[in-house]
C-alpha positions in Angstrom: 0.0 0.0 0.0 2.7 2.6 0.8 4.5 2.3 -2.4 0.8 2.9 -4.3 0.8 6.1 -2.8 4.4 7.2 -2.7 4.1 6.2 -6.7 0.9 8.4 -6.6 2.3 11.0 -4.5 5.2 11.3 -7.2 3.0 10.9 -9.9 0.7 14.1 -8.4 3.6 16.2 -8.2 5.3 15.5 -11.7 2.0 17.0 -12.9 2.4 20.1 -11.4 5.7 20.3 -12.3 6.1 23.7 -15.0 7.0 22.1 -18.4 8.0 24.9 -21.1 6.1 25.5 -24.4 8.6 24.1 -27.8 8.4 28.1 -28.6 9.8 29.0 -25.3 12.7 26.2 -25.6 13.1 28.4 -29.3 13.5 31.4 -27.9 16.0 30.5 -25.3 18.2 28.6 -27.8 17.8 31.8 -30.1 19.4 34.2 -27.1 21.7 31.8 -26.0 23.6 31.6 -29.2 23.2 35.2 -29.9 25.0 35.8 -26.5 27.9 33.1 -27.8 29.7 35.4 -29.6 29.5 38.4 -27.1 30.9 36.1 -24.4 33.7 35.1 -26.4 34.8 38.4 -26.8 34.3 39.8 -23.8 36.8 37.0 -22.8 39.4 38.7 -25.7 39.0 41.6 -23.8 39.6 41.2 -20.5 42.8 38.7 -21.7 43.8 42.4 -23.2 43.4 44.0 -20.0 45.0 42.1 -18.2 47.8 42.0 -20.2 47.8 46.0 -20.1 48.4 46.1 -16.4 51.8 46.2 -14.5 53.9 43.0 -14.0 53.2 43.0 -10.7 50.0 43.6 -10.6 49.1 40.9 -12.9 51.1 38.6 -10.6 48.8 39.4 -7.6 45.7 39.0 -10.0 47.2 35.4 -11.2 47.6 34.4 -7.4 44.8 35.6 -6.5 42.2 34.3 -8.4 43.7 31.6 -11.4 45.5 30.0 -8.5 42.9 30.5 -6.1 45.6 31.7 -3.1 44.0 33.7 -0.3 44.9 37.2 0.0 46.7 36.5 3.0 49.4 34.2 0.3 49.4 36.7 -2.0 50.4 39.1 0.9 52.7 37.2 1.9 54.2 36.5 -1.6 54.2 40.1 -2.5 55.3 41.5 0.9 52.7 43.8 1.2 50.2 43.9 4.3 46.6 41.8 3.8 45.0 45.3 4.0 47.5 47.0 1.5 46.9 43.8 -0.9 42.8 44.0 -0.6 43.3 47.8 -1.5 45.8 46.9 -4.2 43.4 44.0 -5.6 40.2 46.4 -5.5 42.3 49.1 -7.8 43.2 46.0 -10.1 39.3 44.9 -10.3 38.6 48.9 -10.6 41.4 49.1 -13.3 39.7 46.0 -15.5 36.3 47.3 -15.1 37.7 50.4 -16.8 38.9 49.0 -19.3 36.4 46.4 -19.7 33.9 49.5 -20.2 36.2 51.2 -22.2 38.7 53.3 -21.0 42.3 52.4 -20.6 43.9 50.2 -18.0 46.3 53.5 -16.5 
């Protein structure tokens, strides 16, 4: 008896369940392709900026988040303070917004 209802209690709420129209599965194939390309080279670009920025700085960026380090191993690393190396990381992320939008990395 319990596994009729459990199999009707699953049954009940597959039913409910939101199922999208073919159209709407159209649509979001159509934007996701469209936004392909854009991604792609909004990737070019911040590969760009980052290339535009001092040595260093690009050092603390690569440590910082392509080698996942914690700012207190970048510190450490750079031989800076943890609070002089959030500041310094905040004016790299300000730096590549800039230029992501932009402007110029200096």
């Amino acid at each position: 008896m319990n596994r009729v209802l459990t199999y009707r209690k699953q049954k009940a709420i597959e039913s409910k369940r939101l199922w999208f129209s073919e159209n709407c599965y159209e649509r979001l194939a159509e934007e996701f392709e469209a936004t392909v390309g854009t991604h792609d080279e909004q990737i070019q670009k911040l590969r760009q900026c980052i290339e535009r920025l001092q040595a260093d700085h690009r050092q603390m960026l690569i440590r910082r988040y392509f080698k996942d380090s914690g700012v207190e191993d970048v510190a450490a690393k750079v031989d800076r303070t943890v609070e002089a190396t959030y500041r310094v990381l905040s004016r790299i992320r300000l730096t590549l917004r800039n230029c992501m939008q932009g402007g110029s990395t200096q």
